[in-house]
C-alpha positions as CSV (number, residue, x, y, z in Angstrom):
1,X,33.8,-93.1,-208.4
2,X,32.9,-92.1,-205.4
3,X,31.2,-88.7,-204.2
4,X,32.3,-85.5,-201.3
5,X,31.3,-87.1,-197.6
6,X,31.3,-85.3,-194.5
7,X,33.8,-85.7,-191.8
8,X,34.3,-89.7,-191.8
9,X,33.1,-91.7,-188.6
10,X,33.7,-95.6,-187.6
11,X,31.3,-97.5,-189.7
12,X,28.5,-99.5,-187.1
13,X,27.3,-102.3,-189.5
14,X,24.6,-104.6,-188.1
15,X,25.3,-107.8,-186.4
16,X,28.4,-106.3,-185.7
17,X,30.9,-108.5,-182.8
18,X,33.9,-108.4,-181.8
19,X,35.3,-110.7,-185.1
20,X,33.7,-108.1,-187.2
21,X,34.8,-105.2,-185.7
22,X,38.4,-106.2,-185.9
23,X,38.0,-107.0,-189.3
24,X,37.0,-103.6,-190.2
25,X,39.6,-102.2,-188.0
26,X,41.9,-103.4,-190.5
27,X,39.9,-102.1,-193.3
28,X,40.6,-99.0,-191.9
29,X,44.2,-99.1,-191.5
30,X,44.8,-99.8,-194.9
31,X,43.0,-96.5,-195.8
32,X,44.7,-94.6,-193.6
33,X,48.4,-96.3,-194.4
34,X,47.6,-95.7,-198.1
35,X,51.2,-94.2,-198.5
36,X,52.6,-96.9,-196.6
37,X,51.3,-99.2,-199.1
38,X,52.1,-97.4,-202.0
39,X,55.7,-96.9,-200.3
40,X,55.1,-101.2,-200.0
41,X,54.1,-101.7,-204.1
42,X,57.3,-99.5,-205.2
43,X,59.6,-102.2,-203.2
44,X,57.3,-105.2,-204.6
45,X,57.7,-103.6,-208.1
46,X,62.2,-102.8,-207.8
47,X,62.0,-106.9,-206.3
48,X,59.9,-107.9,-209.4
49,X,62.0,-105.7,-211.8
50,X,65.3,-107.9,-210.5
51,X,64.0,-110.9,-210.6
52,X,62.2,-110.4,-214.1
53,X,65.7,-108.5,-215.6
54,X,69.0,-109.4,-214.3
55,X,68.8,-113.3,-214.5
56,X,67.7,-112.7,-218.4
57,X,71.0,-111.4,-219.0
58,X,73.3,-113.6,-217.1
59,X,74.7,-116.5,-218.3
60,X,72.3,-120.3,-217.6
61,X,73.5,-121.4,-214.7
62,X,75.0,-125.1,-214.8
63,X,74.4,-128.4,-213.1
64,X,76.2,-126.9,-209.9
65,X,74.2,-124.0,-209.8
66,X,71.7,-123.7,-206.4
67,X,69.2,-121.2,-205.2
68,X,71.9,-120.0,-202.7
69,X,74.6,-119.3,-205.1
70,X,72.9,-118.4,-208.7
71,X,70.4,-115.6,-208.8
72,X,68.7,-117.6,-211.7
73,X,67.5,-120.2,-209.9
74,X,66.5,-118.2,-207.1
75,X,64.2,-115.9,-209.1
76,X,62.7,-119.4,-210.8
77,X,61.7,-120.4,-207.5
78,X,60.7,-117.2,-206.6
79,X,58.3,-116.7,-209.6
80,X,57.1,-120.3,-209.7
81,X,58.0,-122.0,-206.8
82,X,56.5,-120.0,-204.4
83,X,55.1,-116.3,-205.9
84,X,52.6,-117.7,-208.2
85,X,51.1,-120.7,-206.3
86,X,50.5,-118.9,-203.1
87,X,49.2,-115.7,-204.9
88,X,46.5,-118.3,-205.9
89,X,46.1,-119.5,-202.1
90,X,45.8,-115.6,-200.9
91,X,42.4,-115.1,-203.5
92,X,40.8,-118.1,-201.5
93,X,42.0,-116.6,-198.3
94,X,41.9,-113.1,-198.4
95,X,40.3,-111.9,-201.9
96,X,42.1,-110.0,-204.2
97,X,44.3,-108.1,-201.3
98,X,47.4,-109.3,-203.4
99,X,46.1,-107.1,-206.2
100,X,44.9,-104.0,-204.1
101,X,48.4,-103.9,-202.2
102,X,51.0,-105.9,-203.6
103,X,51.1,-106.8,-207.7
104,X,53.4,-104.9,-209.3
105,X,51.5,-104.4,-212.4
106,X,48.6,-103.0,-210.8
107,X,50.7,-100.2,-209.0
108,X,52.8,-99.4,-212.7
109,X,49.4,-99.7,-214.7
110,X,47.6,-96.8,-211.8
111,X,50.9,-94.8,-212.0
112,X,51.0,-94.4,-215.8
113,X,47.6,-93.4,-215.8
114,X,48.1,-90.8,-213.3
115,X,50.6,-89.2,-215.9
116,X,49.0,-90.4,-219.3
117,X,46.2,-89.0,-222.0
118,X,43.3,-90.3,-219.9
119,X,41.3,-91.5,-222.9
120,X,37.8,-93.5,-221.8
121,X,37.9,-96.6,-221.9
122,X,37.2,-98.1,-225.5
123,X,34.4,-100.4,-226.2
124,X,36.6,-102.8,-227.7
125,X,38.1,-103.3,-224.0
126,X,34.6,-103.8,-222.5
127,X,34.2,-106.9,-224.1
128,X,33.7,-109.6,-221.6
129,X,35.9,-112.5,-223.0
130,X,39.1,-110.9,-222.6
131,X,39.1,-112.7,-219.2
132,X,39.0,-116.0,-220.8
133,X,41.4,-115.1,-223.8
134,X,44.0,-113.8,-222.2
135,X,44.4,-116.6,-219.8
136,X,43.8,-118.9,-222.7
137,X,46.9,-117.1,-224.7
138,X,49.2,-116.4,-221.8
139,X,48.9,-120.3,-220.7
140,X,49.6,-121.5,-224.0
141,X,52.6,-119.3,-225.1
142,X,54.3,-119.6,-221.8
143,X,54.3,-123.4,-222.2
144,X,55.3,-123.0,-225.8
145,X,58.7,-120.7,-224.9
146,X,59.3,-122.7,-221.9
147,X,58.2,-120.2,-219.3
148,X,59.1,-121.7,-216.3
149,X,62.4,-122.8,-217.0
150,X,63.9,-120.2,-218.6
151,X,64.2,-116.1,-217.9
152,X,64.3,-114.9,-221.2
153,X,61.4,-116.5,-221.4
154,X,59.7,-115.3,-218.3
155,X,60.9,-111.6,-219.1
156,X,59.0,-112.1,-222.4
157,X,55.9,-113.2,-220.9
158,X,55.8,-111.5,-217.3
159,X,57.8,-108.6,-218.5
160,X,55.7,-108.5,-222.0
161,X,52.4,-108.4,-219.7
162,X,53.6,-105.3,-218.0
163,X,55.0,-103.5,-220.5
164,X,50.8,-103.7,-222.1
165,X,49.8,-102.2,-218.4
166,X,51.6,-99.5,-218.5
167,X,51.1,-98.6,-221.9
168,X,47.1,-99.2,-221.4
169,X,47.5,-97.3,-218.5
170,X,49.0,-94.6,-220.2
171,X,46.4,-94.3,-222.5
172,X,43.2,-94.9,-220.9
173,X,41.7,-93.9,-217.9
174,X,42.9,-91.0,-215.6
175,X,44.5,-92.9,-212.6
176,X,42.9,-95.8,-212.5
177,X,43.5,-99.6,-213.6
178,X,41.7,-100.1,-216.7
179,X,44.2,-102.6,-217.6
180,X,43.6,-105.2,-214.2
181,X,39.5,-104.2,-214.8
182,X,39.1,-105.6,-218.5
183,X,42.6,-107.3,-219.7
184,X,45.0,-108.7,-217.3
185,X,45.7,-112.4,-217.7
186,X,44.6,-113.7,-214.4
187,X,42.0,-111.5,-213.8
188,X,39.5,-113.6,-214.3
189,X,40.9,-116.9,-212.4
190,X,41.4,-114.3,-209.5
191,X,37.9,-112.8,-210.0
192,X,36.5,-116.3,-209.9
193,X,38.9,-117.4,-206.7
194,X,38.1,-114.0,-204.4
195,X,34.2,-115.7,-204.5
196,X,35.7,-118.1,-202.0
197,X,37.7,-115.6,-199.6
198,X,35.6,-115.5,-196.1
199,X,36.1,-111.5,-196.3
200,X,34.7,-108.9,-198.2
201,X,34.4,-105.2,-197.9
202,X,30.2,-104.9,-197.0
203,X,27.9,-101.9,-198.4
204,X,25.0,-101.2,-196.0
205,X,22.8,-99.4,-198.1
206,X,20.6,-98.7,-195.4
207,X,23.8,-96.2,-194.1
208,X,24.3,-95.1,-197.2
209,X,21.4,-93.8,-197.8
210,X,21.0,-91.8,-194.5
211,X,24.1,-90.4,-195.0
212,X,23.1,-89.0,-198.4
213,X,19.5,-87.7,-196.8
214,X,21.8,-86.4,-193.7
215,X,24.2,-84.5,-196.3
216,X,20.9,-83.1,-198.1
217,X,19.1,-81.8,-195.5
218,X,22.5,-79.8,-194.1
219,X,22.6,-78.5,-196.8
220,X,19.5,-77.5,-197.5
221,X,19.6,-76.4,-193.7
222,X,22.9,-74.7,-194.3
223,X,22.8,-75.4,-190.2
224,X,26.1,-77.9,-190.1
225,X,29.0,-77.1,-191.9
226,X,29.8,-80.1,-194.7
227,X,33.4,-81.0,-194.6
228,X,34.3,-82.7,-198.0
229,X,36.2,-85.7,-198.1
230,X,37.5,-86.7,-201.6
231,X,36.0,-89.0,-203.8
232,X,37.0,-92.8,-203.6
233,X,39.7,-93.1,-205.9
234,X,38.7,-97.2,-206.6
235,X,41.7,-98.4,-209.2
236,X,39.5,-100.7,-210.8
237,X,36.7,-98.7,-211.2
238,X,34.1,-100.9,-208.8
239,X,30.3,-99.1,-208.5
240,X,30.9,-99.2,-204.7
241,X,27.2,-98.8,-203.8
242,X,26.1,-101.4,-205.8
243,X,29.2,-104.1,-204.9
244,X,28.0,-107.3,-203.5
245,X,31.2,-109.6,-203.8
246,X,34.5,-109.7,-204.2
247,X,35.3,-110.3,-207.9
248,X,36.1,-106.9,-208.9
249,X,37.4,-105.2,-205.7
250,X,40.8,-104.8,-205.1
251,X,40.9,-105.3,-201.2
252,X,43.1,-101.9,-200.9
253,X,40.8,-100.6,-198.4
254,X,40.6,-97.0,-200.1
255,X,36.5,-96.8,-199.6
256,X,36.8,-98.1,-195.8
257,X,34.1,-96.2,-194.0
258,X,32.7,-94.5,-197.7
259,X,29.6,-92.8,-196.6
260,X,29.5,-95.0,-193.1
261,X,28.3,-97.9,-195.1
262,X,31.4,-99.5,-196.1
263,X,33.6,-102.2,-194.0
264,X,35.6,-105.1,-194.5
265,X,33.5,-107.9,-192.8
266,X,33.4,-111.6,-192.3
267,X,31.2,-113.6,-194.5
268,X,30.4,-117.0,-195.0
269,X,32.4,-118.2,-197.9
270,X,29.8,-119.7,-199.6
271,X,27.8,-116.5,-200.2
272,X,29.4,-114.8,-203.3
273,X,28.7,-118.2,-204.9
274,X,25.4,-119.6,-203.9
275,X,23.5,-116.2,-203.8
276,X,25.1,-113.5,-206.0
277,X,26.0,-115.7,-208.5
278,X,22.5,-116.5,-208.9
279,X,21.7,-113.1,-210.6
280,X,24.7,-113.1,-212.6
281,X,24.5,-114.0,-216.4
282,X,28.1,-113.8,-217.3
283,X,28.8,-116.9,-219.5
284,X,32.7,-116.2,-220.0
285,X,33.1,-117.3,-216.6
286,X,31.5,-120.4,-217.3
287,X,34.1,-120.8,-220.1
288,X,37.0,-120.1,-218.1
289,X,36.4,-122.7,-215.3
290,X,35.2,-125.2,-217.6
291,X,37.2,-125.2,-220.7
292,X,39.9,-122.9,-219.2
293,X,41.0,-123.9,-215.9
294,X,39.4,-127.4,-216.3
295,X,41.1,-127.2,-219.6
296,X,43.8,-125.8,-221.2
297,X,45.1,-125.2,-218.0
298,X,45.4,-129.3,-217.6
299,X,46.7,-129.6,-221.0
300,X,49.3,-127.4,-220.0
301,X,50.5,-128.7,-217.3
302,X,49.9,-133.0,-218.9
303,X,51.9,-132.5,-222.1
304,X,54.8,-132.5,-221.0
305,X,55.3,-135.9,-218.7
306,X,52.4,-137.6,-221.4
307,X,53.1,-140.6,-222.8
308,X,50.4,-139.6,-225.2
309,X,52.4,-137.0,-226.2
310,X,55.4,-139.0,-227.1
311,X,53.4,-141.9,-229.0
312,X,51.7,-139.1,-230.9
313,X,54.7,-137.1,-231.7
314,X,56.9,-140.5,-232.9
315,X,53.8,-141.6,-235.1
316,X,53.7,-138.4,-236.7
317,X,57.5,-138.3,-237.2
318,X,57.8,-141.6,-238.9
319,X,55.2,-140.9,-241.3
320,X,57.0,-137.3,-242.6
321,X,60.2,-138.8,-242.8
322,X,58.8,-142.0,-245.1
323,X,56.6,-139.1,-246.7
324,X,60.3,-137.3,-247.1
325,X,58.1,-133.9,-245.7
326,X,61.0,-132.8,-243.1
327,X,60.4,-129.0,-242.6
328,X,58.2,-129.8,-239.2
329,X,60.9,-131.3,-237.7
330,X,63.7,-128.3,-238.2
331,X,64.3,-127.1,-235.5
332,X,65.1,-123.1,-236.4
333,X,62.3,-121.3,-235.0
334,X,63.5,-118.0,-232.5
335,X,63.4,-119.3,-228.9
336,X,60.6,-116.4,-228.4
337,X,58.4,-118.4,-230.6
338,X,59.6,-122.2,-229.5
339,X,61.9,-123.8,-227.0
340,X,65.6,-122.9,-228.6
341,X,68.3,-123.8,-226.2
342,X,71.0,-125.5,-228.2
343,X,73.1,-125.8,-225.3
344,X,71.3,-126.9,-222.7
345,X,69.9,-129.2,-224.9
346,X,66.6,-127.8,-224.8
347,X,65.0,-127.5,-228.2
348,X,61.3,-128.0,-229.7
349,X,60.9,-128.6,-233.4
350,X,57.7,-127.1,-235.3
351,X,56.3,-130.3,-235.1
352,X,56.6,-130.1,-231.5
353,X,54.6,-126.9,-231.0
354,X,52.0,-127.9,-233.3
355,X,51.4,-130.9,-231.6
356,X,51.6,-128.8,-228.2
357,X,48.9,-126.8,-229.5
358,X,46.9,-130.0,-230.7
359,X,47.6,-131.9,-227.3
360,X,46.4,-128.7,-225.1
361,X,43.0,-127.6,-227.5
362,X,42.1,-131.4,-226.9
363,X,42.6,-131.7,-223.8
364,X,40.6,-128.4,-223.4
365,X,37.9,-129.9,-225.3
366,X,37.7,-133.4,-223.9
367,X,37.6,-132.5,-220.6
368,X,35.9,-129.2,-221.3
369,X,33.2,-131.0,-223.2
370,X,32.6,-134.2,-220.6
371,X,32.6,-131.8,-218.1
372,X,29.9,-129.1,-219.8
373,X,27.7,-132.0,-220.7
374,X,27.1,-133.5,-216.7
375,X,26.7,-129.9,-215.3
376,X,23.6,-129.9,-218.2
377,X,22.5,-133.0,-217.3
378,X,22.8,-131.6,-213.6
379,X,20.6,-128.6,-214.2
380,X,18.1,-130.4,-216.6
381,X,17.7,-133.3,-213.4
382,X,16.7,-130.5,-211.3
383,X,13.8,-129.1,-213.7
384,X,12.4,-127.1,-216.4
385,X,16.1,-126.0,-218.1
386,X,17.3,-122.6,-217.8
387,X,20.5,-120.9,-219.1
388,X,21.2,-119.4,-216.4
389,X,21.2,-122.3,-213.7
390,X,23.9,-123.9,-216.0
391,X,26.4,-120.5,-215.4
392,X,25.5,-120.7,-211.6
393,X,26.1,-124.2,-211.4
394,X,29.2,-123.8,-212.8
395,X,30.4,-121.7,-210.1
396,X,30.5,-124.7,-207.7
397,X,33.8,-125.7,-209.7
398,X,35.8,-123.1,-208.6
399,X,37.2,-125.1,-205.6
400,X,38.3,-128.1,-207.9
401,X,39.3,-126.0,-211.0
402,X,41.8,-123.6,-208.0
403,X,43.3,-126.2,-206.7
404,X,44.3,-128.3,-209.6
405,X,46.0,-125.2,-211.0
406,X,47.7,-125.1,-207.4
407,X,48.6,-128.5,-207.7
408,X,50.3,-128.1,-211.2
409,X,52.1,-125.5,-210.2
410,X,53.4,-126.7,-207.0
411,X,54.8,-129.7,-208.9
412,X,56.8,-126.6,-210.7
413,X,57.9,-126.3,-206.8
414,X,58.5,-129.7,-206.2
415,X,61.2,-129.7,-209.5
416,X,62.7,-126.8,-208.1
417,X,63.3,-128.4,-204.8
418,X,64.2,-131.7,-205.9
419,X,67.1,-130.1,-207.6
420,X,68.1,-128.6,-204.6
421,X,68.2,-131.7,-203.0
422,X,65.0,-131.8,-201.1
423,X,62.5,-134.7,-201.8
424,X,59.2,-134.9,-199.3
425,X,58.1,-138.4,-199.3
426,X,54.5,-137.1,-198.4
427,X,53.4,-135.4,-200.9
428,X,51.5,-137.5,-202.5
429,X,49.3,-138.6,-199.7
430,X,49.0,-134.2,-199.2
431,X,47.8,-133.9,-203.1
432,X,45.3,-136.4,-202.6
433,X,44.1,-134.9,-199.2
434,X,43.7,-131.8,-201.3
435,X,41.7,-133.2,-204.1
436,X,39.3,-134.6,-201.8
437,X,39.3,-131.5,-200.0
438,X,38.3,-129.3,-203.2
439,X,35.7,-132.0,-204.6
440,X,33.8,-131.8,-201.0
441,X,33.8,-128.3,-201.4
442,X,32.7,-128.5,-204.7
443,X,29.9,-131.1,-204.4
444,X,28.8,-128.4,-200.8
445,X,28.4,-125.5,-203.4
446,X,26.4,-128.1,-205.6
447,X,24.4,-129.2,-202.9
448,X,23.8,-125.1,-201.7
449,X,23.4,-123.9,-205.5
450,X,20.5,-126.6,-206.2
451,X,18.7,-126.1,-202.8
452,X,18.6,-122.3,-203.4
453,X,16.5,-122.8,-206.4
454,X,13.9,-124.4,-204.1
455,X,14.7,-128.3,-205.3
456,X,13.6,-131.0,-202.4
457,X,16.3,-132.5,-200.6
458,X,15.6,-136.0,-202.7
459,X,15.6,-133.7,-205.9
460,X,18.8,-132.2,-205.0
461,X,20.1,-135.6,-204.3
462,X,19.1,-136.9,-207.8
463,X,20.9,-133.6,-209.3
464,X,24.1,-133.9,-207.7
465,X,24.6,-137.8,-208.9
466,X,26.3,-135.8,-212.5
467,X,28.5,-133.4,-210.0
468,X,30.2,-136.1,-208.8
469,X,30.8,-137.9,-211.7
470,X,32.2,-134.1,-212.6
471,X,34.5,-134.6,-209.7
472,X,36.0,-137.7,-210.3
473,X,36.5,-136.9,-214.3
474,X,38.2,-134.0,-213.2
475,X,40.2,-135.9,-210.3
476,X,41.2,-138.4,-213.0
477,X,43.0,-135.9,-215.1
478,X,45.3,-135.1,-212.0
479,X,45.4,-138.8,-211.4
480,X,47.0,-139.1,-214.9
481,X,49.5,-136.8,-214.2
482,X,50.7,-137.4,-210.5
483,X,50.2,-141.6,-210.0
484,X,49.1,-143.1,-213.1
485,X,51.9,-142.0,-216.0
């Protein structure tokens, strides 16, 4: 990706203080550790491989069982009670570090296609909804086999999704990570979270360019020797010159210093959001907050503890059996496909997943649909309508669409711990704290996002009225689900 560099040299950004020179100090060290880290992902990726393996294979544990004393429970609060809702904190704080340095499948998927065909990449894998898709179908099978509560079910879906890296590594690319660039299933939430991180690697273009004039005129010269550096070696395949933000870079540190021109800096945390996003046109990521993380991902975490649910599903069961149609209701479907725990008295009929699907689509589309219709009215109070200002808008959700997934998680957490014995008595008052938190944030990158198009401060006013009635339909679903039902 990269091109041969002379001898490297500390990068000297502008506006360059002691906070930012720190900053890239650290940048640096993870380029020069590089086999530290890599020593670092092969003990992340032998922890994973336990956690993912052994527990499917023992026995459930019983009603006695503890994290202390039962691997299986430890690994469930490992993978759901801490691992995946503080991954999801670590975007918002540090960008995608936890994918440059840490995730396992992002280490196996680079290794296998350091030893595989190293095919291009297909155009069928360029396609820019694979983001939203993915997520989509990983969300919805997980709650369909009972992902978080059971490890044959996790190794399915976690061990499933690496299994498909390494294989995609294996085919395409030559040591790179074609599978965390175009098809892994968080990808996009974690593209759309890393916006928010207050740290980014910079490119002064400025630096880059007088390095390249520098390197040309030695060598036209043939006065100073050149010393060739390697090219970067960026996994997911970045155009470093031209990176502005954090949604495709890895955070590994591997192009620290690239040219003189590259450094991990402070930012504000607003920026990637309110001025990048401004030229951007990508309309999947508009799907994904709205009727993904603003969707399904609600649906999957409501169904469950609805009472909507239950009505719905006894209404429809009374009218098969006086219709005397009774195949929905068997319950012999594999427990890869549905819920099948005879024993632990854990099973989900076909009429149960159907209406699972049915309950998560139209939750998806309700509060997709509400919420789609007051960004519009949002952008069309602001002026003369344009596409484009709709997908921008859009981006000021990300705060309120994050932390609701945090918050359904967390309650994943809170189960966990509540069967350990631990109750905290203030969590409630801490999820509300949080929701108002994110909204704030929200309604701030509404209120940056309109001003940047040049709107009046009583314009901009008048255009943010439909953001927070956004806010408060999207506060309401997690209202539903932790004080209302």
């Amino acid at each position: 990706m990269g091109c041969a560099v002379h001898a490297r040299a500390p990068i000297t950004l502008t506006g360059g203080g002691k906070a930012q020179r720190a900053l890239a100090a650290v940048g640096e060290w993870l380029r020069t550790h590089a086999r530290l880290i890599r020593a670092l992902q092969w003990v992340v990726v032998l922890v994973y491989a336990v956690l993912l393996v052994v527990p499917a294979v023992l026995p459930l544990p019983d009603r006695t069982a503890h994290a202390w004393n039962n691997l299986t429970i430890a690994a469930e609060f490992a993978f759901w009670g801490i691992w995946w809702p503080f991954v999801l904190v670590s975007m918002v704080l540090f960008g995608r570090l936890w994918c440059g340095v840490l995730c396992p499948e992002g280490a196996l998927t680079e290794w296998a296609a350091k030893h595989g065909r190293g095919h291009g990449v297909p155009r069928w894998m360029r396609w820019g909804g694979w983001p939203f898709v993915a997520f989509v179908c990983t969300t919805v099978y997980g709650q369909m086999v009972s992902v978080y509560q059971y490890p044959k079910a996790a190794l399915v879906v976690l061990g499933g999704s690496t299994v498909a890296a390494m294989v995609i590594g294996y085919l395409y690319t030559r040591g790179k990570r074609a599978w965390c660039r175009f098809l892994c299933p968080v990808n996009g939430v974690f593209s759309l979270l890393s916006k928010l991180a207050p740290m980014h690697y910079r490119v002064d273009d400025a630096a880059w360019r007088l390095s390249l004039e520098d390197e040309a005129h030695a060598s036209a010269q043939r006065t100073i020797p050149i010393h060739a550096a390697p090219a970067v070696d960026c996994g997911p395949m970045v155009a470093l010159r031209h990176m502005e933000g954090n949604s495709g870079c890895h955070m590994c540190g591997r192009c620290s210093s690239h040219h003189d021109a590259i450094a991990l800096q402070w930012r504000s945390p607003d920026d990637e959001v309110v001025r990048v996003a401004a030229t951007e046109a990508d309309h999947w990521q508009t799907w994904l907050i709205v009727f993904g993380l603003l969707g399904v991902a609600i649906g999957a975490f409501h169904w469950s503890a609805s009472p909507w649910f239950v009505a719905a599903k006894q209404w429809i069961a009374t009218w098969l059996i006086d219709h005397d149609v009774m195949w929905p209701l068997a319950d012999n479907a594999p427990w890869w496909v549905l819920t099948h725990y005879p024993d632990q008295n854990d099973v989900f009929t076909w009429l149960d997943g159907g209406l699972l699907l049915g309950y998560v689509a139209a939750t998806a589309l309700v509060w997709g649909s509400v919420t789609l219709t007051l960004l519009a009215l949002s952008v069309r109070l602001a002026g003369p309508w344009r596409t484009q200002r709709l997908h921008h808008l859009a981006q000021s959700l990300i705060p309120i669409a994050g932390i609701g997934v945090f918050l359904g998680l967390s309650a994943v957490t809170l189960t966990l711990l509540r069967g350990e014995g631990i109750v905290l008595s203030w969590i409630g008052p801490l999820r509300l704290a949080l929701l108002a938190a994110a909204s704030l944030w929200s309604l701030w990158l509404g209120w940056r996002i309109l001003r940047s198009w040049g709107l009046a401060a009583p314009r901009t006013v008048l255009a943010l009225v439909p953001m927070v009635a956004v806010l408060a339909w999207v506060c309401s679903a997690w209202g539903w689900l932790f004080w209302w039902w």
